[in-house]
N, C-alpha and C positions, 0 to 999 in steps of 0.2 A: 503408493499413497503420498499425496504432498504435502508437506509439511510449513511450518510458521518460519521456522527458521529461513528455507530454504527460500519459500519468498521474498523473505526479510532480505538475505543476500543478493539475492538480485535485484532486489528494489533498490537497495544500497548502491550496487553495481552499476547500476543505467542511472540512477542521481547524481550519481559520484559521490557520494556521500561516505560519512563514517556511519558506520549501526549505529553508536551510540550519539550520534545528533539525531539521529531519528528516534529512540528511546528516551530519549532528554525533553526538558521544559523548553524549548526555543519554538517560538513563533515565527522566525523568519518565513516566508514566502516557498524557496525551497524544499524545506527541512518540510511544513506541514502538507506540503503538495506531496513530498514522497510518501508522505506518513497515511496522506488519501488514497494512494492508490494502493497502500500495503493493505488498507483497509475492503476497499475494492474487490484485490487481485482473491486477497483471502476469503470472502465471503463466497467468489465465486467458483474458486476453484476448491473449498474442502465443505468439508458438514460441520466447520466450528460454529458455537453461538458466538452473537455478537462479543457477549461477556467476556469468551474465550479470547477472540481475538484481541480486546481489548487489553486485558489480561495479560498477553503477552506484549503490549508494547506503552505498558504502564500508564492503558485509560480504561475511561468505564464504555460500558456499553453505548451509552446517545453520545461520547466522541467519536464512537465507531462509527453510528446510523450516521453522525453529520459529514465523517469524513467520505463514506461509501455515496453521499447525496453531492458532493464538493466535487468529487475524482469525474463521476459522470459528466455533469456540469463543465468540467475542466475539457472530458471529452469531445463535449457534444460543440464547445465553442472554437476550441481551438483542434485545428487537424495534425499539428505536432505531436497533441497530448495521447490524440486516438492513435498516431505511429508509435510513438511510446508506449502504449498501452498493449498494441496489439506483439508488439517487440517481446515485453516484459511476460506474456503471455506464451508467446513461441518458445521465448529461451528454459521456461519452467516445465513446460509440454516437455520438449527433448529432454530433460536431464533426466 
């Protein structure tokens, strides 16, 4: 079973990011692009409610619905974000 955390690290891991810029109030560009696909990665990969997920990365539920609507969006525009995506994806399959 996959878990919050474990996303969380890898989504860390391929932004280069700290966790906690992605649990923090910062709107940079970066920070809330990781923060879309943590949203993303997690909705598709476990049975959390949005609530849940949000929950764990200190928002509410419709930041979740906006980020999981943003992440796609990011996909479907740019073909970097869908290698990223499909990466971030593979590396949490294996572990």
């Amino acid at each position: 079973m996959i878990k919050l955390n474990q996303i969380l690290d890898c989504v860390a891991e391929n932004f280069e990011l700290d966790i906690q810029k992605i649990l923090g109030p910062s709107q940079k560009r970066e920070i809330c692009e990781a923060r879309f696909f943590f949203c993303l990665i997690s909705r598709n990969l476990t049975a959390r409610t949005l609530e849940s997920i949000g929950n764990h990365i200190n928002r509410d539920h419709c930041t979740v619905l906006h980020g999981i609507r943003k992440a796609n969006d990011l996909i479907d525009i740019y073909p970097e974000m869908k290698s990223l995506y499909n990466k971030i994806i593979n590396e949490i399959s294996v572990e």
